[in-house]
C-alpha positions in Angstrom: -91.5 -78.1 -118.3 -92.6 -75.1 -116.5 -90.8 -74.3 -113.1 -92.3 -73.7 -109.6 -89.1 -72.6 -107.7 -91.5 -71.5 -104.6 -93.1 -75.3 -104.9 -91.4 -78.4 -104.2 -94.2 -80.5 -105.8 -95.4 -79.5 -109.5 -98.8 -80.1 -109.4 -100.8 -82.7 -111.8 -102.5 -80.0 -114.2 -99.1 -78.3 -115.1 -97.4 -82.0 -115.1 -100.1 -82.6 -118.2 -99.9 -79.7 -119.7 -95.9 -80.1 -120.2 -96.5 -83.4 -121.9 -99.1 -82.3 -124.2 -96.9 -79.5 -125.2 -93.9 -81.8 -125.7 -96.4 -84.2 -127.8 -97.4 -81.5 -130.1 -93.8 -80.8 -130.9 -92.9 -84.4 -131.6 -96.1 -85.4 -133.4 -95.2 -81.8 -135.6 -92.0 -83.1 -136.4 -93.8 -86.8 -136.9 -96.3 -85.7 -139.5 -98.8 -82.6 -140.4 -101.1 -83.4 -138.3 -101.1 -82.4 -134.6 -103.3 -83.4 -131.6 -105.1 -80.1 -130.0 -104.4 -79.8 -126.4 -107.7 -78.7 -126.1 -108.9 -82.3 -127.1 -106.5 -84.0 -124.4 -107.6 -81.7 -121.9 -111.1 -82.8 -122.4 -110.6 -86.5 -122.6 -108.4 -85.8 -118.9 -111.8 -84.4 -117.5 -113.3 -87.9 -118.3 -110.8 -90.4 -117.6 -108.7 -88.2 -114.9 -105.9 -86.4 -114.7 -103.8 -89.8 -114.1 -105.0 -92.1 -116.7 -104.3 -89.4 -119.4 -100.8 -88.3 -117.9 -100.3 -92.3 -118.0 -101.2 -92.4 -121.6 -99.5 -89.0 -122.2 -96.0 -90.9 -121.0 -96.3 -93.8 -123.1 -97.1 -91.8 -126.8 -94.0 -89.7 -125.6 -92.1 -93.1 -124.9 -93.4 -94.0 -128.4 -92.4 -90.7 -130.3 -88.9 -90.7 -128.6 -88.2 -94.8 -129.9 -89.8 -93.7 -133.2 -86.9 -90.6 -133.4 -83.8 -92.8 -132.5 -84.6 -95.5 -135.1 -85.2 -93.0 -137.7 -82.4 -90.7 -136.7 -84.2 -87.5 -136.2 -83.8 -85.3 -134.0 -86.5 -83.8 -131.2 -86.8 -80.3 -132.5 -86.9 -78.2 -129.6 -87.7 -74.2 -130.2 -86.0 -72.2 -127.5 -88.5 -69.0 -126.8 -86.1 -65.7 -127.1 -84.3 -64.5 -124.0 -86.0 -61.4 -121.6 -82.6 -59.8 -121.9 -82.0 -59.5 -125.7 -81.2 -56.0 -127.3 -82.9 -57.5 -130.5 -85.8 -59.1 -132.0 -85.4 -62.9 -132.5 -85.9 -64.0 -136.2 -87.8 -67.8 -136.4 -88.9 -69.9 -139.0 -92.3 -68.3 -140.8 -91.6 -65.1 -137.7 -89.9 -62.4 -137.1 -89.3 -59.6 -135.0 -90.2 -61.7 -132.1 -89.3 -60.2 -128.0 -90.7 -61.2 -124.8 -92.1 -59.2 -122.8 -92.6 -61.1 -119.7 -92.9 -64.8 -118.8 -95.7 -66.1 -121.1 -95.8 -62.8 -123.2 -94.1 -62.3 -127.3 -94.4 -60.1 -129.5 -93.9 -60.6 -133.2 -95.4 -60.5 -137.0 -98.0 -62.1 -138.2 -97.5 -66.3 -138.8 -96.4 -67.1 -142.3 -98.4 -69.8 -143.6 -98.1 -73.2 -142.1 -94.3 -72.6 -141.0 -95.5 -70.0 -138.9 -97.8 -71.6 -137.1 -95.8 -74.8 -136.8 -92.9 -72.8 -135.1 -95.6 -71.4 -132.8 -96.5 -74.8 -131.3 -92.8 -75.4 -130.4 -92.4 -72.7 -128.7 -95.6 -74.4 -126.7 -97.9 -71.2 -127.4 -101.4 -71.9 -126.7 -103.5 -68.0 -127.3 -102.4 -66.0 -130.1 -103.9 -62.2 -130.5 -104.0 -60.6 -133.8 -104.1 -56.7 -133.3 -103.8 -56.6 -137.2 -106.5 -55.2 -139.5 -106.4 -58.4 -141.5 -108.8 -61.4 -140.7 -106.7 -64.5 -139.1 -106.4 -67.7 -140.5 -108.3 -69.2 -137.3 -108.9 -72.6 -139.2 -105.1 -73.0 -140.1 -104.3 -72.4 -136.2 -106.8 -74.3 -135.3 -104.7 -77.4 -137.2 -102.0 -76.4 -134.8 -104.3 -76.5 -131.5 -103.8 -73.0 -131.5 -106.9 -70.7 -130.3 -107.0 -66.8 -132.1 -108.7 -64.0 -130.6 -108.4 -60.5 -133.2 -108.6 -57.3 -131.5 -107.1 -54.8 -134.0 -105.7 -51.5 -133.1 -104.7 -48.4 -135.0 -101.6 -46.7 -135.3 -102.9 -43.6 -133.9 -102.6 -45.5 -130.3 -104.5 -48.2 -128.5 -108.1 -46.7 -126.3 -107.9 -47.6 -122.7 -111.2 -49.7 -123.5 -109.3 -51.8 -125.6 -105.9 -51.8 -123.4 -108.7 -53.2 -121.0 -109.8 -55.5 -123.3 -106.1 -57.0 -123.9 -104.8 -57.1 -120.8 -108.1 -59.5 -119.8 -106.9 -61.5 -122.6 -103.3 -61.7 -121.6 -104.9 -62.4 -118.0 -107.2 -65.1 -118.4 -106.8 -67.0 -121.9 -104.8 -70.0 -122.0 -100.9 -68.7 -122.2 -98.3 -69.0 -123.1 -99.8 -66.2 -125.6 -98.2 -64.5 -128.6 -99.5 -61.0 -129.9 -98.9 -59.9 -133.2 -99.9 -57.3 -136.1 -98.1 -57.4 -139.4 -94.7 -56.6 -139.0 -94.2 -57.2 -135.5 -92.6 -53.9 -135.0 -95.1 -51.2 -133.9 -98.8 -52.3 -133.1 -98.1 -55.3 -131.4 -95.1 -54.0 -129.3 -97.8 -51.2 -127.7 -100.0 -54.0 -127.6 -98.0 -56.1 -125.5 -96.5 -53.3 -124.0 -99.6 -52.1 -122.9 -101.2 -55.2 -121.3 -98.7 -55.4 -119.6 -98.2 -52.3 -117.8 -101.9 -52.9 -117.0 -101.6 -56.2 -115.9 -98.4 -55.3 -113.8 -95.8 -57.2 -115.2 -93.8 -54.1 -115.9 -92.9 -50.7 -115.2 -94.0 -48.0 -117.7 -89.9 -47.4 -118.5 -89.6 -50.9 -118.8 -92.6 -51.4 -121.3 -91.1 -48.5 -123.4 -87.2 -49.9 -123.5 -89.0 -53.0 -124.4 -91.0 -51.3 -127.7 -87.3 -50.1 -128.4 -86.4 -53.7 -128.6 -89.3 -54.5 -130.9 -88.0 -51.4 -133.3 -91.3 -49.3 -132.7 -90.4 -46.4 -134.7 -90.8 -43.3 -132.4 -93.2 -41.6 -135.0 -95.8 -43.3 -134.0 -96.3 -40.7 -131.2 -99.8 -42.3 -130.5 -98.2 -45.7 -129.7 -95.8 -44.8 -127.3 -98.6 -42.4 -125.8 -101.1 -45.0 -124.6 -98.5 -46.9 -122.7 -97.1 -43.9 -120.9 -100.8 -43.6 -120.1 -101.2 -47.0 -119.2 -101.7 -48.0 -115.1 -102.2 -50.9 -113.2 -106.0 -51.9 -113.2 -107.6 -53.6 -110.3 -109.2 -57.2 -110.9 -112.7 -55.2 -110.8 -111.8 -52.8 -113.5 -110.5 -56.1 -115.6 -114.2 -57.4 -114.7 -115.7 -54.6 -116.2 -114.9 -55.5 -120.1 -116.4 -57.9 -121.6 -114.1 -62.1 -122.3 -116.0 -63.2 -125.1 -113.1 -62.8 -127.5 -113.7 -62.9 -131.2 -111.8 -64.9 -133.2 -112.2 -62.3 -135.9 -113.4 -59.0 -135.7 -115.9 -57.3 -138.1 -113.3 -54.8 -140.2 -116.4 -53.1 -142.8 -117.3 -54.0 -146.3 -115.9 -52.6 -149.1 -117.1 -49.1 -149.5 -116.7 -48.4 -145.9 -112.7 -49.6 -146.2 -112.1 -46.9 -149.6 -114.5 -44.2 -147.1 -111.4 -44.6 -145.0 -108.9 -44.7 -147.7 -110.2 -41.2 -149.0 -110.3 -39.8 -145.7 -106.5 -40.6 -144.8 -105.1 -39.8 -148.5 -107.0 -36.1 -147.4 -104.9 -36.4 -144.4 -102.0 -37.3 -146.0 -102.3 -33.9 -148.7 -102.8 -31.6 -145.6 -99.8 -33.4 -144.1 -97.8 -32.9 -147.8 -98.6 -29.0 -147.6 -96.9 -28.8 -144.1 -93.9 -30.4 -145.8 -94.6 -34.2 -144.8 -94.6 -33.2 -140.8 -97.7 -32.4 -138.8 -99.9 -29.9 -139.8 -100.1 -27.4 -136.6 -103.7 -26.8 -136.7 -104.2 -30.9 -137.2 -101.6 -31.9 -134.0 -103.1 -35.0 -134.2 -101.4 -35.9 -137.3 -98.6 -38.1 -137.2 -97.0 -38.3 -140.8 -96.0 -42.0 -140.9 -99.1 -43.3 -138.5 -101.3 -41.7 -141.6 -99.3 -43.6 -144.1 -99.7 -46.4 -142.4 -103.3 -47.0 -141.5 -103.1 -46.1 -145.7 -101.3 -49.0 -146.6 -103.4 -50.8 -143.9 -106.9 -50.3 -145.5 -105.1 -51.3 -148.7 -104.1 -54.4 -147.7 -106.9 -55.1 -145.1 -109.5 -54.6 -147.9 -112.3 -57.1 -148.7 -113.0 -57.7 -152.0 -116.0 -56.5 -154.5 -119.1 -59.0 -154.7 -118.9 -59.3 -158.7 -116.8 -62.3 -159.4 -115.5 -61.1 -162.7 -113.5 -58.1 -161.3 -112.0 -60.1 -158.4 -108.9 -60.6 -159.8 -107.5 -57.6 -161.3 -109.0 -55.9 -158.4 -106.6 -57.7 -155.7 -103.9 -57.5 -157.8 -104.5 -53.0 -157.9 -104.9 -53.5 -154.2 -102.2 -55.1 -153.7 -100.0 -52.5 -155.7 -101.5 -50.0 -153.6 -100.6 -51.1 -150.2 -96.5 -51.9 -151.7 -96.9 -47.9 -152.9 -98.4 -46.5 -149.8 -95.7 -49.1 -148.0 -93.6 -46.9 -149.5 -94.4 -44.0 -148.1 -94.3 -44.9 -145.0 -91.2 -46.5 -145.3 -89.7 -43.1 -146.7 -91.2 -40.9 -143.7 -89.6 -43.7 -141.2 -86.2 -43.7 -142.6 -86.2 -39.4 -142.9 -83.8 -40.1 -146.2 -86.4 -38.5 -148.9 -86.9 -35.4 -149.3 -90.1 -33.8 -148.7 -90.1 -33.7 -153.1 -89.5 -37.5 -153.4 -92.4 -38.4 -151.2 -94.9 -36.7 -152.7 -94.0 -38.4 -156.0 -94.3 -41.7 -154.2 -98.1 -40.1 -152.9 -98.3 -39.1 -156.3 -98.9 -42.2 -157.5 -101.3 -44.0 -155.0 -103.4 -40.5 -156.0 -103.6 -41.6 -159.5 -103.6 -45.3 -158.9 -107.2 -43.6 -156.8 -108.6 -41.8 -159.5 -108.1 -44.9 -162.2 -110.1 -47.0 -159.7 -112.8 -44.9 -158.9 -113.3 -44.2 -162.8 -113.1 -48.2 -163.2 -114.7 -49.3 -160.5 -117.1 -46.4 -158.3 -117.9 -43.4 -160.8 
């Protein structure tokens, strides 16, 4: 139950909310199937606050009888402490930190697990800023609401740092943001929303991107949240709360125009010897391999039918192999020779598409 230490009374709305919350977790444990909160919440508007918190007592009383005569145990989730050095590790998550009260950072939910371990932890708002589409229907069997607002690795616009921190602000919390691994994206994500939502110094935000293990090539990253500052309520105004719950990414063709134009990066980084080219600053070796592996593994597939299948199993080669690039640039233990062998072949991997599937 949430705590009100400057409040000697909790009020009714926060009363309910702790029982739905502890309903989900036992009806999670009970079966597959979970009651949205959101459906509570609107039968509470028509019978009152009361009758439902009434009702909400006795399923609870219910669920509780139902463990001891089976046995089992109330599974309770524990969310991970504001003081760790380290990311917590969860069932179907990982690299999970909070960042304030009501704020976490981690990967992206694996599967049903994922989700499931979400709900005990009592989140409510979970913001993709991956490239991939969520699995809002999945959540949605968890009473979970998604919003997508995906961000590069090049760094987060102050538009969109807007557009997060009004999320973080004013969707129903406790609310988890994550991108793939959990490491990089989301961390700045977080990070950044909540610098501008004052939750946290600008120091504080960056030890706290440490914590999530954002890897301090991606310059662009830890450059929007040394930018970030505390925005007035007007300012929050200003950008718009109708929050997708999946963002339009581009079709095919558009996705490989992207995958040309970073592989043409990624040659003009190779002649510099894998750092940044000094009339192209803006290059960041490992952001460019990346957003590489990103498009890869982000892309939509083609409209014919018959090619589907051989073409997501190429695709999904060629995110592992530009994966592996990255990886390599990260850890600084390949030599500048080694790494463009591992380019080498997402290069060819290129051509034998386009001279399969484009030319």
């Amino acid at each position: 139950m949430r705590v009100f230490p400057d409040r000697k009374l909790i009020p009714v709305q926060y009363l309910l909310q702790s029982q739905i919350d502890c309903l989900r977790r036992l009806l999670s444990i009970e079966s597959n199937c979970l009651i949205s909160g959101y459906e509570l919440r609107r039968l509470s508007m028509k019978v009152g606050p009361c009758t439902i918190a009434a009702l909400a007592l006795s399923l609870l009383a219910i669920a509780l009888a139902s463990n001891r005569s089976s046995g089992q145990k109330l599974a309770v989730i524990a969310l991970p402490s504001p003081a760790a050095t380290q990311p917590s590790e969860y069932a179907g998550l990982h690299n999970v930190v909070t960042y304030a009260e009501g704020l976490y950072s981690g990967s992206v939910p694996q599967g049903a697990e994922g989700f499931a371990t979400l709900a005990a932890m009592g989140i409510r708002t979970i913001i993709s800023v991956d490239g991939a589409t969520p699995d809002v229907e999945l959540a949605k069997q968890f009473g979970l609401r998604y919003v997508h607002l995906p961000v590069g690795y090049d760094g987060i616009t102050k538009q969109r740092s807007l557009e997060l921190a009004r999320a973080v602000r004013d969707l129903p919390g406790p609310i988890y943001i994550h991108c793939h691994h959990g490491q990089h994206r989301s961390a700045a994500a977080a990070a950044a929303a909540g610098v501008t939502l004052g939750k946290f110094s600008v120091d504080e935000a960056l030890a706290l991107m440490k914590v999530s293990g954002t890897a301090p090539n991606y310059t662009g990253l830890f450059a929007c949240v040394r930018a970030a500052s505390v925005a007035s309520p007007e300012t929050l105004e200003t950008v718009s709360n109708k929050f997708p719950e999946k963002s339009q990414i581009g079709d095919l063709a558009q996705v490989m125009t992207h995958v040309d134009e970073t592989m043409d990066n990624l040659k003009l980084i190779e002649k510099a010897n894998w750092t940044t080219p000094k009339d192209h600053p803006d290059l960041v070796p490992a952001a460019e391999a990346a957003r590489l592996a990103d498009f890869f593994r982000n892309a939509p597939q083609p409209k014919e039918p018959a090619r589907t299948d051989e073409f997501a199993a190429w695709i999904s080669a060629q995110a592992s192999n530009a994966s592996e690039v990255e990886q390599a640039l990260l850890r600084g233990n390949a030599s500048p020779q080694q790494v463009s062998e591992k380019l080498k072949i997402v290069s060819q991997a290129c051509v034998q598409c386009h001279s399969k599937y484009r030319d």
